[in-house]
N, C-alpha and C positions, 0 to 999 in steps of 0.2 A: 728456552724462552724466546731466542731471537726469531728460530724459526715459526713459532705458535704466533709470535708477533707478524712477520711478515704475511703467512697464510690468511690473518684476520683482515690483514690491510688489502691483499687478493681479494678476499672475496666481497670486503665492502667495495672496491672497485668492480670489479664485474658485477656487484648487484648495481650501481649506479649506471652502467653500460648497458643493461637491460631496459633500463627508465630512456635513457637515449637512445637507442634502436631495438624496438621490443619484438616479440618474435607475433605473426598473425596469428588472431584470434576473432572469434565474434561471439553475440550474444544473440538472445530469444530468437532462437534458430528453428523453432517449434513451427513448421507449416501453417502458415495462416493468411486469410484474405480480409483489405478493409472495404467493408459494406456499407458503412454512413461516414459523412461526413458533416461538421458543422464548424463554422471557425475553425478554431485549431484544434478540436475535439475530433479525433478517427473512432469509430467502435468497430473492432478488430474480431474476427471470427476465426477461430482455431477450426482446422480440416481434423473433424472425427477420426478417432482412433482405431473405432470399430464401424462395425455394419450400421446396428444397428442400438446405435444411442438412446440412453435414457429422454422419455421424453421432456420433462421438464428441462428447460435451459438454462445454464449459469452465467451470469453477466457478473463477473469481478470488477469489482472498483477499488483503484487503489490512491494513494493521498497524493494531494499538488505536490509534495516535494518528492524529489525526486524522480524514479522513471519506472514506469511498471516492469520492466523488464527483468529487476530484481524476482519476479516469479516464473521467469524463464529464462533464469542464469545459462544455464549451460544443460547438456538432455540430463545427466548424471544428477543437478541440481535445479528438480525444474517441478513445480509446484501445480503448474499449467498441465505437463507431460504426465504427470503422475494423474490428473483429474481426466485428463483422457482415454489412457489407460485403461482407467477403472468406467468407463463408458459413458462419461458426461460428454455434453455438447456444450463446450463453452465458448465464452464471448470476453473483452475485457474491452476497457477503454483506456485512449493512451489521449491523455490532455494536453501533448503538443506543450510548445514553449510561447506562454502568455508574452506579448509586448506592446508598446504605445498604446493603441485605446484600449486593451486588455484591461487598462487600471479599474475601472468603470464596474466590470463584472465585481458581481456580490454572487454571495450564496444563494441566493433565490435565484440566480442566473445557473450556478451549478447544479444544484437542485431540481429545481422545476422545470429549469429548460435542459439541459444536456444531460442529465441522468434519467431524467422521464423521455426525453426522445430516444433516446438508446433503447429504453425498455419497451416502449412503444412497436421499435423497428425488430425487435428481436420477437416481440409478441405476433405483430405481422407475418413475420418468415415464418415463425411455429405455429400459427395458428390457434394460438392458446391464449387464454387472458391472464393468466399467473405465470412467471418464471421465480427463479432462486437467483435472490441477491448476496452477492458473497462479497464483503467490503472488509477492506485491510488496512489499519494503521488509522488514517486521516478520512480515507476512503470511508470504512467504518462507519465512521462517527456522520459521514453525510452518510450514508446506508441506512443507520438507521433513522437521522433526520427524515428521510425520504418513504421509508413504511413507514412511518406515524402519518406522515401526509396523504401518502398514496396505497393504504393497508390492500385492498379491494385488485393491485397488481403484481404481490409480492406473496407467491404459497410455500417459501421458506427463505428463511436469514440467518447467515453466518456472517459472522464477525471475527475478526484473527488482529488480534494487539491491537485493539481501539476504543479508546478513549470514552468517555460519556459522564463520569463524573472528575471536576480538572480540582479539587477541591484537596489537594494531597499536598504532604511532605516527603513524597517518599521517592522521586524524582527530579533533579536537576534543574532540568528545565519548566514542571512547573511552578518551582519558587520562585525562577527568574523572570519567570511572563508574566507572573503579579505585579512587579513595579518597572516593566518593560514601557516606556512610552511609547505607546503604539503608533496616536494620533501624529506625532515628531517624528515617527520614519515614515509612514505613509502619504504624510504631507511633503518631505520634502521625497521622497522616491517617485511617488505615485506606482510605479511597479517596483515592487521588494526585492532586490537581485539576492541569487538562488544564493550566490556565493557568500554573501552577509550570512544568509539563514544558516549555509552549510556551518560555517565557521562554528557558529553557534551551537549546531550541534555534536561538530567533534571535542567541543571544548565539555561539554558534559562528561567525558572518559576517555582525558588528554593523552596518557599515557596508552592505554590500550590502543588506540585509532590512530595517535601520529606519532608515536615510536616505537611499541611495543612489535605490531606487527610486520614493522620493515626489521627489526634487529631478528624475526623469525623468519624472514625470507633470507634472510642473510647466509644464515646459519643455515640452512637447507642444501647451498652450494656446496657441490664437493668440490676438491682443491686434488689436484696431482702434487701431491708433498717432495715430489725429488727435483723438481726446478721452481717448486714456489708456485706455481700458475693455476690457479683456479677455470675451471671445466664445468661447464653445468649441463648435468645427464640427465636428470629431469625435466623438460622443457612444459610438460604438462602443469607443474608444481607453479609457474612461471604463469602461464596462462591462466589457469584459477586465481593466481591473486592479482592480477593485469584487469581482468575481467570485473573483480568487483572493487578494484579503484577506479576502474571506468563510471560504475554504476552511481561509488560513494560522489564524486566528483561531478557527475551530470546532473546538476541542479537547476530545473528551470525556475527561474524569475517568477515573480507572483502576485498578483494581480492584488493591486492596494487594498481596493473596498473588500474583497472577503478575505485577505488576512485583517485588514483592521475589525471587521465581524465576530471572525472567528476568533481572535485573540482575547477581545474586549469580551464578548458575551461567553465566549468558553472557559479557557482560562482564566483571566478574570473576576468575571462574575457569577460563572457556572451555572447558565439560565437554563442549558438543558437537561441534565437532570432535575431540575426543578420544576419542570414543564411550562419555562416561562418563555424561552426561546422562540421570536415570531423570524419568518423567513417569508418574505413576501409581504401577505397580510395576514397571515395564518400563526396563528401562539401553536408549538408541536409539542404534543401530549403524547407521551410514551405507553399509557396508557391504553393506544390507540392499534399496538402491535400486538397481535395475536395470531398472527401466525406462527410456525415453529420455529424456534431459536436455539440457534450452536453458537456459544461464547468459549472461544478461545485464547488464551493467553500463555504466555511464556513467563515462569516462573522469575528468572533473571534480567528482567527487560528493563533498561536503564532509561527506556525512553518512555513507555508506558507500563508504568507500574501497576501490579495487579488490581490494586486499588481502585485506581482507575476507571478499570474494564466491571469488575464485578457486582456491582451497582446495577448494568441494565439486567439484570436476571431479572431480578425485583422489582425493577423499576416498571417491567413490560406488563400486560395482561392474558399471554402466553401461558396454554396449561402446558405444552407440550412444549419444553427447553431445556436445556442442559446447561452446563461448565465443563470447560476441559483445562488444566492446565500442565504445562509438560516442563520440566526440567533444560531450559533452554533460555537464551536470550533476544530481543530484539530480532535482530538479523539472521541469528542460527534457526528462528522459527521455517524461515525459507529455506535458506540453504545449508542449514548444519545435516548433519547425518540423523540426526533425530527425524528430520521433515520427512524425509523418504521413507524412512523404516515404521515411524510412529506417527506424527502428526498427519500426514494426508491419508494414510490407512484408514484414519479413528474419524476422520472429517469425512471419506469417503462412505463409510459404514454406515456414519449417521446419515449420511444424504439419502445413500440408494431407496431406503424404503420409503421415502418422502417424496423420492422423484420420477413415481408410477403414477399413471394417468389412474384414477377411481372413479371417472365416469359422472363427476357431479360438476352442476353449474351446465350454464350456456357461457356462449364467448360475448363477450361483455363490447360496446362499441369502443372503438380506441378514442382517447382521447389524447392530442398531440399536445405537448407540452409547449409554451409560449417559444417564439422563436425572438431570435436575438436583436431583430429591429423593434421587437414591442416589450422586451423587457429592459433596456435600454432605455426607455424613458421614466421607469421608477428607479433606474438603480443611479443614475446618475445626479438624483435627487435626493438619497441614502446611503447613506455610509454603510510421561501422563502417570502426566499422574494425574486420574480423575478425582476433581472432589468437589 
């Protein structure tokens, strides 16, 4: 017993010695160049896999919190790698870390300005007046905000864990954001710091997120039993979970007006599935999305429950949509062993025949989405399993 005792006390030491000199490592390591820039918005262009890419483009959008990088963890766990791979040309945007007058920006700033110029600039390099929006999490939910507004530049939409009806018991956090006083932390924050938000979300699945997973790191250490001294031969095992408490822990701060938006009108009051939802000056009718639609969801997702996601099938006016949902969680959607073997396969499958050129339509004029000195003056005036 004393020895079983002392090996434990080893290894929970060298695991805390790891946390104070941890061994190099990096993330979204995936080849890439950024092509636009706007405030702190990059639209980021992955260098093709192949020769010769599918012509349709994917522009991924992922949610304010946190960092998109979560879909180009590591090459082994990379969401981005696997879609190149399989011979897309994608694109993703990284929204930088909002601050000072960042408070200001609303979702019609998101929206209609930085998600429509991105699309705009990816439409100019391809020469095409449609790409494929592929929107994750938070993302999502402006993704599809975004084809109901701008249907006419969007020839397919994927969705992966996002949201669109907030109207549920069946998740944590949206019990909590019904009586969340939003206007009280946005008034006195003006920018929402990432690390409030983070908190809030590990506190949804205390045990699994802030202890569970360090007593399995732990335990992973091997120990050299004849002098007590723990040894760790793994150093990869080490890396992988270094990597994504980087990710969980990089929380950028968040710009006042569209989380108080998005909280009050989402959660809330769930104006967007009900097609009440205005962003701009525009009420957005879901009704309005007819292009092809892949809804994804993970079965176990503690942040967005299926519930949730499953609503926009119905909600759309899309003959041509599916549902996927897989056996997996929030996060394991990206990076569990499921994403690579099942999840981006079945995503890929559904893309490819969607993302051939068929020869119809002319290219439509672009229109460039408002820029940030002219939308600045309304917003600061305003708050598998298959089945």
């Amino acid at each position: 017993m004393k020895e079983a005792n002392l090996i434990d006390f080893e290894k929970f030491k060298r695991g805390m010695e790891l946390f104070l000199e941890p061994p190099d490592f990096s993330v979204g390591t995936t080849p890439s160049e950024i092509i636009f820039t706007e405030d702190k918005m990059k639209l980021i262009h992955y260098i093709p896999a192949v020769e010769k890419p599918y012509a349709v483009p994917v522009l991924v959008v992922y949610a304010l919190v946190n960092r998109y990088y979560i879909l180009d963890l590591q090459p082994d766990k990379s969401v981005i790698k696997k879609l190149l791979d399989e011979g897309f040309d994608v694109y993703i945007i990284d929204w930088g870390y909002p601050s000072g007058t960042d408070r200001y920006l609303t979702i019609d700033d998101y929206v209609n300005g930085y998600i429509n110029n991105a699309v705009d600039k990816i439409k100019q390099r391809s020469g095409l007046d449609t790409i494929t929006l592929f929107g994750v999490c938070q993302g999502g939910t402006f993704s599809v905000m975004y084809a109901a507004l701008h249907p006419e530049k969007i020839k397919n939409l994927v969705t992966l864990v996002s949201p669109v009806n907030f109207d549920t018991d069946k998740g944590l956090l949206h019990i909590w954001a019904r009586s969340l006083d939003v206007d009280k932390i946005v008034d006195y924050y003006g920018i929402v710091p990432g690390d409030f938000l983070n908190a809030g979300f590990l506190l949804t699945d205390p045990f699994r997120l802030m202890i569970d997973k360090y007593v399995g790191l732990f335990e992973k250490i091997e120990c050299e039993t004849d002098d007590g001294q723990c040894e760790l031969r793994n150093e990869e095992t080490v890396k992988n979970f270094l990597r994504m408490e980087k990710w969980i822990f990089d929380s950028p701060d968040q710009a006042g007006e569209t989380f108080r938006q998005f909280f009050k009108d989402c959660y809330q009051k769930n104006l967007l599935i009900k097609n009440k939802m205005v962003i701009g000056k525009t009420t957005v009718d879901l009704k309005k999305i007819s292009m092809p639609l892949l809804n994804v969801m993970a079965e176990f997702d503690h942040l967005v429950p299926n519930e949730a996601s499953k609503p926009l099938n119905d909600a759309v006016s899309s003959s041509d949509k599916e549902m996927l949902v897989f056996p997996t969680g929030h996060i394991g959607i990206f990076v569990g062993s499921r994403s690579q073997k099942d999840v981006c396969p079945r995503i890929s499958e559904w893309l490819k025949p969607r993302s051939i050129l068929n020869g119809e339509g002319e290219k439509r004029p672009i229109q460039t989405g408002k820029k940030r000195s002219e939308r600045k003056r309304n917003s600061r005036t305003s708050r598998v399993n298959k089945k």
